[in-house]
N, C-alpha and C positions, 0 to 999 in steps of 0.2 A: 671651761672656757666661756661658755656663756653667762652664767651667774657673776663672775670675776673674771672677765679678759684682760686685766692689769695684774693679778698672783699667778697668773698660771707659771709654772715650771717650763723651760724650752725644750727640754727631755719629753716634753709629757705629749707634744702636737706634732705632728708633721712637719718638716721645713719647709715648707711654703706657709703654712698658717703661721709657724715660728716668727719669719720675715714680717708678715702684715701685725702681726700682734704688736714688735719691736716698732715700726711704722708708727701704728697706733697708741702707742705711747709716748711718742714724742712730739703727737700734734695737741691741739687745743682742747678735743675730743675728751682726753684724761679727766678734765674738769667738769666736760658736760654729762659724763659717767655719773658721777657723785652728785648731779645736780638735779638728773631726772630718774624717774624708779626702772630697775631691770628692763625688760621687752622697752619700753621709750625708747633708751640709749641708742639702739641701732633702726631706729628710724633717721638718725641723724649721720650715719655713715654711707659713705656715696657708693652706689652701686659698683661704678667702674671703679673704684680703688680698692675695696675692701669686700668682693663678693665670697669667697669662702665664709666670712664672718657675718654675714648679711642669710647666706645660706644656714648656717649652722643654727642660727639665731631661729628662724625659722621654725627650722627642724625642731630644736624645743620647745617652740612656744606651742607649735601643735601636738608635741608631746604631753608636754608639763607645763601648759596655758592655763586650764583650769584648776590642776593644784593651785600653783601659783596665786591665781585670783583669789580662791579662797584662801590664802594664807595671806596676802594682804588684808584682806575685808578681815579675816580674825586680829590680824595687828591692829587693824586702826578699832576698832572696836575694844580691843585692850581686853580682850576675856580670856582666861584665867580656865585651864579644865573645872574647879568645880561651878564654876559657873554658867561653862558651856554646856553642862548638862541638866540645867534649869531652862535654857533656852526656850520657847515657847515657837511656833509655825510663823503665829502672828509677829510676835515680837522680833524675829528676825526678820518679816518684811518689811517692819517698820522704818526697824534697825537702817536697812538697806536703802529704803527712800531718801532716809535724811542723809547717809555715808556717799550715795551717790548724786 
């Protein structure tokens, strides 16, 4: 649900989250999904209409926040395992001052 809140299956959630999902598919929000990266998305959904998915969302990020982060910073870096194991302490700060 949270990495894709537009593929989920309606079997797959509860009927209350079912309903806000269906909701959130038929507003504007669909667009601002694909526009801004994962955790962003639901900074843009209103507390009072959508708090199960506001909740949920949450919950993963302090989950799987830090994966996450690091598997963006390794996309946008574009590195490749044999390369990530040349990786250097330094070179990855480097890396990291100019990515950030």
């Amino acid at each position: 649900v949270f990495l894709f809140p537009f593929s989920v299956q309606g079997e797959d959630v509860n009927p209350e989250l079912q309903v806000k999902l269906l909701e959130l598919a038929t507003t504007t929000l669909r667009q601002k999904f694909w526009d801004v990266e994962g955790p962003q998305f639901y900074k843009f959904l209103e507390e009072a209409c959508f708090p199960a998915l506001r909740q949920q969302a949450a919950r993963s990020v302090a989950i799987f926040g830090i994966t996450y982060l690091c598997e963006q910073l390794l996309f946008q870096l574009k590195v490749n395992t044999s390369t990530l194991s040349r990786i250097t302490d330094e070179h990855l700060r480097l890396t990291m001052r100019i990515v950030s």
